[in-house]
C-alpha positions, -999 to +999 in steps of 0.1 A: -609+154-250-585+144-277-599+145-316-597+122-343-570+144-362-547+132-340-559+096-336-543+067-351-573+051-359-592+084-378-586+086-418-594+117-438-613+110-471-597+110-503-630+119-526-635+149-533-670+155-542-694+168-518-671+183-494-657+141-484-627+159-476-636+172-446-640+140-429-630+108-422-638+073-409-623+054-380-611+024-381-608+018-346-616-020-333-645-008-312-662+003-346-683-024-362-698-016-395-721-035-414-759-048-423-760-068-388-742-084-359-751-112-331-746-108-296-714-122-290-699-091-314-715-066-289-687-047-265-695-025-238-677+006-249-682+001-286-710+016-316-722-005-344-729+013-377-751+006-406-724+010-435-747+022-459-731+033-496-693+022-478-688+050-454-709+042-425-697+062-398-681+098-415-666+121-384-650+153-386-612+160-375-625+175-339-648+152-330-639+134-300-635+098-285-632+077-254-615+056-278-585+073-289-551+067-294-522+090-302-507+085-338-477+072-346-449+100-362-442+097-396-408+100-400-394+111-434-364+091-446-334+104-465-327+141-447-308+131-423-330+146-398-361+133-382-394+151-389-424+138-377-453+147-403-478+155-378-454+186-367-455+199-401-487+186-415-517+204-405 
């Protein structure tokens, strides 16, 4: 199964206190989070998340999902070459 530190939807946290670095949240459409939802917002092959304190759903880079999607390379401007930062990047 493919992980979220390839996905294009997965973001790694920017705090750094308490160890927020080592995940990340998904912003994939299939992820609802909030305080409530009706029916209508209900999808088969989705999760809805109580987004308590503005993180709701934290992951690590190798979880996996049904719902991934390969990112898109990054491509550094001005060399004259092409590198893609998820070659270099860890």
């Amino acid at each position: 199964m493919n992980t979220c530190d390839g996905c294009k939807h997965w973001r790694r946290h920017t705090l750094t206190h308490d160890n927020e670095t080592l995940l990340g949240d998904c912003e994939s459409p299939k992820f609802f989070k909030g305080y409530g939802f009706e029916a209508e917002e209900i999808v088969p092959d989705g999760v809805h998340v109580e987004n308590d304190e503005g993180w709701a759903l934290a992951t690590a880079p190798k979880f996996g999902c049904v719902h991934w999607e390969a990112k898109e390379p990054e491509v550094f401007a001005g060399s004259g070459f092409d590198h893609f930062a998820n070659r270099i990047l860890p």
